[in-house]
N, C-alpha and C positions, 0 to 999 in steps of 0.2 A: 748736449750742446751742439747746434747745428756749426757748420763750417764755414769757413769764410766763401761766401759766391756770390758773382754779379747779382744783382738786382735785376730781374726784367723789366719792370715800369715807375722809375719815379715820377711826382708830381713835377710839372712844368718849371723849369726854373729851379730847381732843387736839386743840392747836394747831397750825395751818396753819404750816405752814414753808418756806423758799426751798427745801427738795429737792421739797417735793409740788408745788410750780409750776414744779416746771424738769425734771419728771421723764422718765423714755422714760415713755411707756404702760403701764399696767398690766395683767398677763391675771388674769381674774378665776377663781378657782381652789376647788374646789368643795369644800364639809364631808363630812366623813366619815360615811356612814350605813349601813353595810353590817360585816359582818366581812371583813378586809382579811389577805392573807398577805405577809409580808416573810421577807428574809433580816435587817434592821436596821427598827429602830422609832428615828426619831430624834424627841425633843420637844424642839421651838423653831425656826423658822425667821427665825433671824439669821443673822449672819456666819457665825457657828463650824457651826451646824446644815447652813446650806446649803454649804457647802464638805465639809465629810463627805460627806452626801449625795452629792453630785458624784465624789469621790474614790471611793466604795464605789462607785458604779454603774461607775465608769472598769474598778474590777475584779471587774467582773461579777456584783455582787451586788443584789439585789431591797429595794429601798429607798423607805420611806414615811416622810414627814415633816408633823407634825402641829404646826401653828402655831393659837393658840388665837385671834391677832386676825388681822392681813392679815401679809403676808413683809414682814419691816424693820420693823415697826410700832412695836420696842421701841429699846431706843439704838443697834440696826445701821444706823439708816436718818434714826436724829436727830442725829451725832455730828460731831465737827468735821472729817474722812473724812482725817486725817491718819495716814500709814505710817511708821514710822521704825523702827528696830532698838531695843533694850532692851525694860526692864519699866519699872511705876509704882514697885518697890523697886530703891535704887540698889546700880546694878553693886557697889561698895564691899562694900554690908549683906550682897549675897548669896554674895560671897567668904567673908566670915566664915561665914556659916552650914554653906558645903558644901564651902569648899576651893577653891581655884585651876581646877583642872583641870576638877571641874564645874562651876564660874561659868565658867568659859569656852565648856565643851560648849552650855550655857544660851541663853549670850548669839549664839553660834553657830547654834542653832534659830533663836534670831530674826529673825536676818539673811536664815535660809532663807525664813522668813516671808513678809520683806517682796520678796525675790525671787518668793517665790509670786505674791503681787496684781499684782507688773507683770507678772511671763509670763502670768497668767490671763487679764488686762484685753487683751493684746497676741495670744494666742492664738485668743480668743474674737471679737477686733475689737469689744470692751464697744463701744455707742454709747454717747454721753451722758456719759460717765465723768471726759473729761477731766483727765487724768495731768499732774500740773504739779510738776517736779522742784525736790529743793532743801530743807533744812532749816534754818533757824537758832536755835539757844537763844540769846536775850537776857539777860545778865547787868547786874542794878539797880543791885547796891551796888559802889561804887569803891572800896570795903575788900578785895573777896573776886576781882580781877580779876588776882592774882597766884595765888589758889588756883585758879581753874578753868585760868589757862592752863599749870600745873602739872598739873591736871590731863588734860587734855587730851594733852598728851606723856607722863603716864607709861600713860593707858589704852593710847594706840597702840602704846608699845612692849610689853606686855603683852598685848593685846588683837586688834594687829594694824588693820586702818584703821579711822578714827573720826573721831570731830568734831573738825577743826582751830580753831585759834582767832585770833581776831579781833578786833583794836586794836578801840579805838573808832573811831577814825579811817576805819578801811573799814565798819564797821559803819550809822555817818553817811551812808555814802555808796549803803546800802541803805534805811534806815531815818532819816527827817529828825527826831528825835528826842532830846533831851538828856536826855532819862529811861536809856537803856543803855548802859552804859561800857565794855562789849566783846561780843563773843558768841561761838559753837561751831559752827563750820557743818558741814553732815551730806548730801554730797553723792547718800548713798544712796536718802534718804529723798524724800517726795513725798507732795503732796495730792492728792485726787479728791475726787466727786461722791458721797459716802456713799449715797445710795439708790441709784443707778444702780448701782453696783456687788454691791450687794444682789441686786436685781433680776437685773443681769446674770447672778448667780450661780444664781438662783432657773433661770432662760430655759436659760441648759446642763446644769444637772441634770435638768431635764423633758425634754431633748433625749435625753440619756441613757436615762432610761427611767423615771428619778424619781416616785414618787408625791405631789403637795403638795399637802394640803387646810390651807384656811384656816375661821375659827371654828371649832376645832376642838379643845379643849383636853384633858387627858388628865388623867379625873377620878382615876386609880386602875391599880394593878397586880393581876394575877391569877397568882403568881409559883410555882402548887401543881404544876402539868404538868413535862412536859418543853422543851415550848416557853411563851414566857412571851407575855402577852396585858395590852396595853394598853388600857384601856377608857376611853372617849368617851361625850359624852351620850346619843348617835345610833348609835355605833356600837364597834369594836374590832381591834385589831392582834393577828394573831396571828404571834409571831417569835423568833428565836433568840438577839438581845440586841438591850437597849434603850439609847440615847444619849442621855442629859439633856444638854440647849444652853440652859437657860432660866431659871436660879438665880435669875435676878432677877423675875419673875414667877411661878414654879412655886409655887400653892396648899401651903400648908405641911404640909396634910391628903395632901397626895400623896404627896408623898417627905419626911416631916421633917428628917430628919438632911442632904439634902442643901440642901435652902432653910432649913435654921437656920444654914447655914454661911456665908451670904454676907450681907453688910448691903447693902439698894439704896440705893444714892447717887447725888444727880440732876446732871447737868451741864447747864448753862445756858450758851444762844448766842442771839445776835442776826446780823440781819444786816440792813444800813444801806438807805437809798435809793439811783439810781445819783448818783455823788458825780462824773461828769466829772472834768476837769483838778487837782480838787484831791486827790484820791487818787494820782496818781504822783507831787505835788507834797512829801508829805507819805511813801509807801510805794515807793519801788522797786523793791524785792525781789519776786519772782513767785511765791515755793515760802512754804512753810508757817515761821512763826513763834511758837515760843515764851517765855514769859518761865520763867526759872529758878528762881524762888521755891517754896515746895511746894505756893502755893495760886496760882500764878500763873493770869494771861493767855494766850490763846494767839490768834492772826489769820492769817488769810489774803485774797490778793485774790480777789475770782471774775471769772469772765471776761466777765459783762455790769456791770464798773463800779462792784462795790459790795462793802465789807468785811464778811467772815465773822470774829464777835469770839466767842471763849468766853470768859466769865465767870465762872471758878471753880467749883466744886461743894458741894453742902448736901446736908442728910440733909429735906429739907422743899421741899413744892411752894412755887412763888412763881409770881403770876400777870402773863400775857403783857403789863399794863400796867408792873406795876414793874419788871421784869426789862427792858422795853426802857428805861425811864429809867434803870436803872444801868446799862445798859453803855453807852448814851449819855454817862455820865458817866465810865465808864473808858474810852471812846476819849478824848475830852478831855481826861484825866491822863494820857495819852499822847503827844497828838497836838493840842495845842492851834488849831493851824491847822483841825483840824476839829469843833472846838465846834460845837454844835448843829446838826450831825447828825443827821438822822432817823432812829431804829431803826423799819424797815419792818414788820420779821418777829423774834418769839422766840418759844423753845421751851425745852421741857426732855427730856430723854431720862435715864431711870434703869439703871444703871449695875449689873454684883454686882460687890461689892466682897468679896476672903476679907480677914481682920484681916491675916496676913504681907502682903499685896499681892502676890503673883505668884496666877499661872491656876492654878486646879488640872484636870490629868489624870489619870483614874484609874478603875478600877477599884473600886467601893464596896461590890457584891457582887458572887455571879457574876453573869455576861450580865449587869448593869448595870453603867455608864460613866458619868462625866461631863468636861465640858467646860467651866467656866463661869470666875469671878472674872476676865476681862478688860478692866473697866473701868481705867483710867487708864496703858492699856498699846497706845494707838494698834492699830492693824487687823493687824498682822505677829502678834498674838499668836492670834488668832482661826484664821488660815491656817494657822500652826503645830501646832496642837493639832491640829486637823480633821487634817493628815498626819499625826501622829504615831500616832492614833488607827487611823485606816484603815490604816496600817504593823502597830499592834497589833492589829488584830481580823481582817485579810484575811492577815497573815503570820507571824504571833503575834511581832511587832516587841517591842524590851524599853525603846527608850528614853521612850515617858514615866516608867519607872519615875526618870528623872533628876529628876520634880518629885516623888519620893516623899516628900522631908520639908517640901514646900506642900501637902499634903493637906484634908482637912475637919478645919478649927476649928470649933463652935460657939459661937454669937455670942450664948450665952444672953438672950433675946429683949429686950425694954425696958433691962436691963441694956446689951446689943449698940450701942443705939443711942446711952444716954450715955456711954459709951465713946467711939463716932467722934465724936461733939460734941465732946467733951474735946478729943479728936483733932487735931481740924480746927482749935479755937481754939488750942491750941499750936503749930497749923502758922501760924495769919492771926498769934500773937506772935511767934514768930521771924522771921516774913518784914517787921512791922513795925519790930523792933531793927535787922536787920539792913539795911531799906532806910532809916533813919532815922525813921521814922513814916510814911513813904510810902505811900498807898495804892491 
């Protein structure tokens, strides 16, 4: 476990976070000023960006990835670094939509997904990363504790293995809590070190043979030739297809149709002072914890002593003063034993959200691709994509065509955004009814 130290360079406008003090080392990674040749142009270096990368280079192809601030800068490297199988739309909605067999193909990727991050993190020998196994969803309401363990047994028998369910009774016995009247446990799943893993991903792809410049944004396409040509302020890619990984920052002068498609939504986390004896006192569970409401909680331990809380998500920044007073106040409604709690460290990290909530893959023109909408879908969706992708472009692979009917919506602009408001408040009333005004 590295030690608490300054950060040397955050991105612009961005708050200090317990991953930038706990991080491995960063290599500083140079801008693009030159015309550059590739076999792939990917823009974004996140999860999804740097795992393609990695993957095309495994099969031998010449690969540049163009990150406009640092690698992980955006919610790859801010996020609650938790792994689990599904999406942010439930397994249920997406039955309806495509059918049994491909909600199952679906749900199937994802599971490869999160297979992917533990053999990568294990292959690679990631430092820093620290793999801590174990999922529980916490369920609020004592109304609904006969529908999830309902549900629960019909997924498995359907689905095949999955979150089993959990009295309250052993639930207590993880969690010192009378706010959760049962849970879901999800032995597949696991948290890590969100930037270190980033990173990690960053360090094998350069190994490879990866090209990754940072400040380096992609002002514009030059799409007349035969080969297509990404242009920089400094400089330009010249290549054979281009990879959008970066919905939730990509200037809307660049690509419209694809950044009108996704709404950025920010998630908001804190994380505490080290809390000694009253943290196991109060948490015994080791592995990643969620609340099951739509706008729930989610916590974890870290392993120098102090609780990793996210706080729900908004469509609006909130600053690092308030944000630590309210999750201060939602560990509290939680966890009363640790009332006044010091939130050390918050942040926010913005999200692309598409309106159906599943990732879109896909094809948008020729040689162009995207990758993006994996907010609210844990890191198995990021890995996912990135092979499905490098299946489709190095072997002319068919199944992302399985997300063809999550494609680009757009989010027609200001309109877009009172929409998810809407959104979001019908999500914070039902979660109110249904936990009795609980908040």
């Amino acid at each position: 476990m590295h030690g608490l130290r300054p950060h040397p360079s955050l991105p612009v406008g961005a708050s200090q976070t317990w991953y930038d003090v706990t991080s491995v080392p960063r290599v500083e990674r140079p801008h693009l000023d030159y015309l550059a040749e590739a076999d792939a142009c990917i823009v974004g270096g996140g999860l999804s960006g740097l795992t393609l990368a990695r993957e095309l280079a495994k099969r031998g192809w010449a690969v540049v990835v163009l990150e406009a601030d640092r690698i992980a800068s955006g919610a790859s490297g801010r996020h609650g670094g938790f792994v689990l199988p599904g999406f942010a739309q439930d397994q249920a909605e997406i039955e309806k939509r495509v059918g049994f067999e491909q909600a199952k193909a679906l749900y199937d990727l994802s599971r490869a997904g999160v297979d992917y991050v533990r053999h990568t993190i294990e292959d690679t020998r990631m430092p820093g990363v620290a793999l801590q196994p174990g999922v529980l969803h916490l369920v609020r309401e004592a109304n609904r504790v006969d529908e999830f363990r309902a549900k629960s047994e019909q997924f498995i028998r359907r689905y095949g293995p999955g979150p089993l369910f959990w009295s309250q009774e052993r639930v207590r016995e993880a969690v010192n809590s009378s706010r959760y009247k049962a849970g879901l446990y999800d032995g597949s799943g696991f948290h890590i070190h969100a930037l270190n893993y980033s990173l990690g991903l960053a360090a094998d792809a350069a190994r490879r043979g990866v090209r990754i410049f940072e400040q380096t944004p992609a002002t514009g396409f030059d799409m007349r030739s035969i080969r297509r040509i990404v242009l920089t302020p400094q400089g330009a890619v010249r290549c054979n297809r281009i990879i959008l990984c970066s919905a939730a920052s990509l200037a809307s002068a660049v690509y419209p149709r694809v950044a009108g498609a996704f709404l950025p939504i920010l998630t908001h986390i804190g994380v505490t002072e080290p809390l000694g004896s009253a943290l196991p006192e109060a948490i015994r569970f080791r592995g990643a914890l969620i609340d099951t409401r739509n706008v729930g909680d989610y916590f974890r331990l870290l392993e120098d002593g102090r609780l990793l809380w996210g706080a729900g998500v908004s469509i609006r920044e909130r600053q690092p003063k308030a944000l630590r007073k309210a999750i201060a106040k939602a560990i509290a409604g939680a966890f009363p034993q640790l009332k006044g709690t010091a939130v050390e460290f918050a942040w926010s990290g913005t999200m692309a959200y598409a309106p159906h909530r599943m990732p879109v893959i896909a094809e948008v023109e020729r040689d162009i691709f995207v990758a993006s909408g994996f907010g609210g879908h844990g890191l198995n969706t990021t890995a996912m994509a990135a092979t499905i992708l490098a299946e489709t472009l190095a072997h002319h692979g068919k199944r992302h065509h399985l997300f063809a009917r999550y494609g680009l919506q757009p989010r027609y602009g200001a309109l877009g955004r009172i929409a998810a408001r809407l959104n979001f408040w019908q999500f914070r009333r039902r979660d109110r009814m249904a936990g009795g005004g609980e908040r």
